[in-house]
N, C-alpha and C positions, 0 to 999 in steps of 0.2 A: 610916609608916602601920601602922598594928597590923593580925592576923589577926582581931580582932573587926571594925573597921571596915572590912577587903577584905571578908569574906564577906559583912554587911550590903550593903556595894555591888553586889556583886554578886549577892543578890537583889531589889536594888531595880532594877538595870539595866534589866531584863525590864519591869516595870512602869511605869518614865520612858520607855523608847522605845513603849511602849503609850499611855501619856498624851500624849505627842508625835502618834503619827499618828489619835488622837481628836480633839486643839485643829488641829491642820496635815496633814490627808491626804493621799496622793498626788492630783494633778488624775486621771490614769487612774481611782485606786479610785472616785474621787468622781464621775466619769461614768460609771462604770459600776452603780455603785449609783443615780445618779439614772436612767439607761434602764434597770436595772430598774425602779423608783416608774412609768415610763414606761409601760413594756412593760407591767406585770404588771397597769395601770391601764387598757388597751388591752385585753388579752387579757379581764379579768373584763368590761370594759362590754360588751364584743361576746357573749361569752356572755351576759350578763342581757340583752342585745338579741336573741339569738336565741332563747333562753327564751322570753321574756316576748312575741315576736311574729310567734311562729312561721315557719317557713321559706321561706314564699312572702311577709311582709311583711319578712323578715328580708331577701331579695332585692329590695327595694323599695329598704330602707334602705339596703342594699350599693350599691348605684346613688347615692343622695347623697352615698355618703365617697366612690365615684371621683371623682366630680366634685369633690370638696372637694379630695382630692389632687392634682390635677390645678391646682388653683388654689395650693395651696401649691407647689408644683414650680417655680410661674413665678416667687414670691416667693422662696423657696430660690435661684432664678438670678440675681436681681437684688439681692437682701441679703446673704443671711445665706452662701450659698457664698463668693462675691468677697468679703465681711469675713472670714472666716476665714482666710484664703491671705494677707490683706493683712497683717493683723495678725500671723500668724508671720514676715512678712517684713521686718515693722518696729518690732517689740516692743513695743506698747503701743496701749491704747485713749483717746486724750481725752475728752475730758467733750464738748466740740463735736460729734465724731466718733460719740459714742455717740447723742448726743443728735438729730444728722441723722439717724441708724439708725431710730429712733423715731419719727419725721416721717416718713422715708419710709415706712416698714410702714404707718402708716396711709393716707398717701396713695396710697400699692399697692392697699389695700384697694378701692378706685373700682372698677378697671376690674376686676378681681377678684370685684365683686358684678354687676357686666354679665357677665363669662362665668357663672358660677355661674346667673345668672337663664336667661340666653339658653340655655345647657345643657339643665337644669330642666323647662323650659317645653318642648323637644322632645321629652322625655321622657316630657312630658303632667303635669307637677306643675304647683301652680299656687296662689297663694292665702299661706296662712303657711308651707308647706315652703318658699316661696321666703324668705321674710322667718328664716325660724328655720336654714335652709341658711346664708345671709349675714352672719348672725350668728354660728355659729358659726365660718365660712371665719375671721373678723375676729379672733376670739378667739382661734384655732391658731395664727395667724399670730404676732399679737402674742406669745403665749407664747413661740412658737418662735423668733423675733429676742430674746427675753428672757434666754432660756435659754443660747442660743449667744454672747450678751453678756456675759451673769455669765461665764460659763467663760473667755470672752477675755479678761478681769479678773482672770483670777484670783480668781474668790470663786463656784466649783463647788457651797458648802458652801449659797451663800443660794437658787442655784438649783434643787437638791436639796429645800433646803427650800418650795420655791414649790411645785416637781412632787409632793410628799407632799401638803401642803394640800389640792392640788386634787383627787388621788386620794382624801383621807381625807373630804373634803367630799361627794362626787358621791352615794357609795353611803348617807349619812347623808339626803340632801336627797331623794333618791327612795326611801328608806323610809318616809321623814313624807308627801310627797304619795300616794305607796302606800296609808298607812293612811288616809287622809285623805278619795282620791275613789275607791280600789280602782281605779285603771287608772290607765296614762302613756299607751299611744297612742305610736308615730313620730313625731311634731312635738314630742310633749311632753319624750320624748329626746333630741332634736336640744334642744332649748331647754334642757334640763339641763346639757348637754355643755356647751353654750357660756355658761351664768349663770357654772357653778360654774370656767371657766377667768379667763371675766373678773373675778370676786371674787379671785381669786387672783392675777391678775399684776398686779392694778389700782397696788398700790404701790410695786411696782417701775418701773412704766410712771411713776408719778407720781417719783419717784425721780432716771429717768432723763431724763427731758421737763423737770425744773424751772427748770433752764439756760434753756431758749426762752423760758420766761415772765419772766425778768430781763433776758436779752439775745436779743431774736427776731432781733438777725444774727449770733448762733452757728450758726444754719442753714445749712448751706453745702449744699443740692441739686445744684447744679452744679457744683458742686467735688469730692465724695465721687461723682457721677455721670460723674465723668472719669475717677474711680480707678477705678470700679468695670468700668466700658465694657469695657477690655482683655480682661477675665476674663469679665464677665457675654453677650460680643457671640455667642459660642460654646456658652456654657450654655444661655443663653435657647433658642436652634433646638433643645438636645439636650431640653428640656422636651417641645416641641412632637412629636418623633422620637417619645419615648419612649410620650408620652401613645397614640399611634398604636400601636407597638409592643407594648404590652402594656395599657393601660385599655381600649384602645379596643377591643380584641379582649375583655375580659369585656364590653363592654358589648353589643357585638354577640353577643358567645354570649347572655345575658339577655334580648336582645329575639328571638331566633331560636330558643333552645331552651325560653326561657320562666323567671320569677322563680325557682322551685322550684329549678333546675339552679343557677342565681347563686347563691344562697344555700348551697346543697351546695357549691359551689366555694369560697364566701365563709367556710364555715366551716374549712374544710381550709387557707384563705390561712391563719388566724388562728391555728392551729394553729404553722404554720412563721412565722408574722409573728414569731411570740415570738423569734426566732433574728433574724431581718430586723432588728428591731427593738434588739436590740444589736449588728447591724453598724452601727446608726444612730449607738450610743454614741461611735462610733469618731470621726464627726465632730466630738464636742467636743472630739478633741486630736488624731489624728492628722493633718487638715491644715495645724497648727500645728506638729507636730513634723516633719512631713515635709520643710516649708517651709524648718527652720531648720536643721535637716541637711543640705540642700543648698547652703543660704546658709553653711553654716562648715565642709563636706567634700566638697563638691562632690558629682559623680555618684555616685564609689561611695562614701559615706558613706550616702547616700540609699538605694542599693540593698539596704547591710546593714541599715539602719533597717526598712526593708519586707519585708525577708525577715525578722529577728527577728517582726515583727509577725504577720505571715504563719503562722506556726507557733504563735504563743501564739493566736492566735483557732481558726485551723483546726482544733488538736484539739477542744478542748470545745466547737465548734460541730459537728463531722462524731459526739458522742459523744451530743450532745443529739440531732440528727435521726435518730439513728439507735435510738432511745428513742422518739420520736414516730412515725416511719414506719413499723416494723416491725409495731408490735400496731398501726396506725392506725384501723384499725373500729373496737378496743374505745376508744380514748381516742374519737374521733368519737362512738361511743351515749351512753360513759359524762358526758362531756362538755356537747353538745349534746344528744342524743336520738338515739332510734333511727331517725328519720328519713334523718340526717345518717349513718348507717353506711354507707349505700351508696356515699358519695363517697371512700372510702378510697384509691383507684387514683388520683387526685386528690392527697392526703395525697403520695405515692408521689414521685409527677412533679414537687412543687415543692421535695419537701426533696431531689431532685438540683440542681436548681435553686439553691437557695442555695446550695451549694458554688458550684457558675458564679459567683454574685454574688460570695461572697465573694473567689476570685479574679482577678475582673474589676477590684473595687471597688479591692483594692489594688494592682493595675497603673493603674488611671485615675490614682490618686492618685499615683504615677510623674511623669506629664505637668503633674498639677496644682500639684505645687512647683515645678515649670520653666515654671509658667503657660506653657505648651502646650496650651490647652482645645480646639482645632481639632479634632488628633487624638480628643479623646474625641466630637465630636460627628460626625467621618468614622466611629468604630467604631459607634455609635448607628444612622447612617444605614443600614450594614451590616445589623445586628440589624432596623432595621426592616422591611426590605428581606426579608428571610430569612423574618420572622415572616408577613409579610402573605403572600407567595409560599404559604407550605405552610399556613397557618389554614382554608382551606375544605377542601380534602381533607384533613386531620387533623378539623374539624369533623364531616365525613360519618362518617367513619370512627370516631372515635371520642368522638362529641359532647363533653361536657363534660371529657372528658379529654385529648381532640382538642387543646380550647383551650388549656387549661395545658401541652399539650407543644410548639406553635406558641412560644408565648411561652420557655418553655426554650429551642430552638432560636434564639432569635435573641439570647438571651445568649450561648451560647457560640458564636456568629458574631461577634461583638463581642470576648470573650474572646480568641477566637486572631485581631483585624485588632489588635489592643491590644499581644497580646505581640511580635507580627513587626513592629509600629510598635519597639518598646521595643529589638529585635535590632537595627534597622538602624540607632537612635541609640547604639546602645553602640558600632558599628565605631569606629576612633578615626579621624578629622577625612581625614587622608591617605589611609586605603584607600575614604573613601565619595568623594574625589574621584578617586581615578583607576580607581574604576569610573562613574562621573557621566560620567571623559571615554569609557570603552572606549565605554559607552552611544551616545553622542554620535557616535563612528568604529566602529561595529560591523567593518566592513573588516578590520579591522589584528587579526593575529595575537595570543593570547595566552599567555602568557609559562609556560614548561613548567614 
């Protein structure tokens, strides 16, 4: 090889491993760039929602995405978590298998629009909020079984692209009705949200469903409902915990301190959601990677895998909140409005809070490659337990602030029932039995 053709190579190196991770990306980069399209899609619509409808209707609305989360969380327990875990643990997605995924999400969708309605309806909505609520739940839903699909596939890159569309769509389609009748209105929002998701996953849906319409007994419900059962039987109750734990406590401060305060809170979630929200990214591989490090290294391969993880997220998440929470007024006026400054001490209490999650999250995910979901819903119970206990006297005390530190508190009740669970399985086999027996013969002397 001549010195004209090394150097040529070697500036071309640079440039072929760059074309390389443009045509074939890391699955990480590529989820984490798609929950940014996510997040950053999240963060803008909530602003133009609180823009556009002020802080007291803005706590209206904030009231329907509980409820929508809350229906998603049950669908998250019975899909898309249990496929995740499954498919790291047995490399691969079939066309059957995906295609059952898809049949169920919509069949989930049923009783999904009876809570959403039944909700709703307590609430005092009534009319098309319920009809454009139900619509959208169907839409998130479906995306989000979509989204978590592609990635299981291996093909991050189409899912990325489904999540841009719809972001690029949304703000396009309510500037033309903008110009159009000069108002959207809260229903007409909620109806946007959910048009512009289902124009978007529509062909993946079709995609992934076309199986059923060639052979309607690739359907296997009760088969993929056996696999799921083990992992979902645990999840499912931590849904129900949690909804308690922390939805339920904004919804009661909302109806107790009044829409205006929700929405102040609401705005200051959205704030650190942006963070939340790429802990979310984490699920399209870390349950898969977790999974499969423990399937080829056992425990402590698992454990270095989680701590590596541990420190690459924690710094530039504790560097981000801490960017958010310090000036929080001025981002809150500059942001929202000047209305919204006041909730700053708010801002405060949840970006301690997401440190808690983010260490939580990655100790849960501990147990969840050892499909161990028990423990995470005995740490759940704890947290709820913790939350609801101190919520009224932290309410008195310090109303709207009150409630987001109730809710902190019962993360990190969970936090530490999580890690002392994670201590007592690391003892090795022999000294957890023959403290099992001292247990059992308290009597008998212990050994000096």
């Amino acid at each position: 090889m001549t010195k004209a053709s090394s150097a040529f190579l070697r500036r071309t190196g640079p440039l072929r491993r760059a074309a390389g991770l443009v045509r074939h990306p890391p699955a990480a980069l590529t989820a984490l760039a798609d929950q940014g399209v996510v997040s950053g899609f999240g963060f803008v619509s909530g602003i133009a929602a609180a823009r556009l409808l002020g802080i007291a209707e803005f706590g209206h609305f904030a009231m329907i995405l509980i409820v929508l989360t809350f229906a998603q969380a049950l669908h998250n327990a019975l899909i898309t978590a249990p496929m995740m875990t499954l498919v790291g643990a047995r490399s691969g997605v079939s066309t059957a298998y995906a295609a059952t995924i898809i049949a169920g999400a919509v069949l989930l969708s049923v009783p999904g629009a009876v809570f959403v309605v039944i909700a709703l309806l307590i609430a005092g909505m009534s009319g098309e909020t319920l009809l454009a609520a139900c619509a959208l739940m169907l839409a998130q839903n479906l995306q989000f079984t979509l989204r978590r699909l592609l990635f299981a596939k291996g093909r991050g890159m189409q899912a990325l692209l489904m999540d841009f569309a719809r972001a690029a769509s949304f703000p396009f389609v309510a500037v033309v009705i903008w110009l159009e009748h000069d108002v959207i209105g809260g229903n007409g929002f909620v109806w946007l949200l959910a048009a512009t998701s289902f124009a978007t996953c529509l062909p993946f849906v079709v995609a992934f469903g076309r199986p059923i319409l060639r052979r309607p007994g690739c359907v296997q419900i009760g088969a993929v409902t056996r696999r799921h059962i083990p992992l979902a039987r645990w999840l499912l109750p931590i849904v129900f915990v949690t909804f308690v734990q922390e939805q339920l406590i904004w919804l009661v401060a909302g109806s107790t301190l009044g829409l205006e305060e929700l929405g102040g809170l609401r705005a200051a979630q959205y704030l650190v959601g942006t963070v939340l929200l790429l802990l979310s990214a984490t699920e399209n591989v870390l349950p898969v990677a977790a999974a499969r490090a423990h399937a080829e290294g056992g425990d402590a391969a698992l454990r270095a895998y989680l701590l590596r993880t541990g420190v690459k997220l924690g710094v530039p998440i504790v560097a981000i909140l801490a960017v958010l929470a310090l000036p929080g007024e001025m981002w809150l006026r500059l942001i929202f409005g000047p209305e919204y400054a006041a909730y700053a001490h708010c801002l405060h209490i949840l970006s301690a809070s997401v440190v808690i999650v983010l260490a939580r999250d990655l100790t849960a995910n501990y147990f969840r490659a050892k499909q161990n979901t028990r423990v995470l819903f005995e740490s759940l119970c704890v947290s709820m337990v913790v939350s609801v206990a101190v919520v009224v006297p932290l309410l008195r005390a310090g109303g709207v602030s009150g409630a987001a530190a109730a809710v902190g508190a019962g993360h990190l009740a969970s936090l530490v029932y999580l890690v002392l669970a994670a201590r007592r399985q690391s003892r090795p086999t022999s000294a957890r039995s023959a403290f099992g027996r001292w247990r059992r013969c308290p009597g008998l002397p212990t050994s000096s």
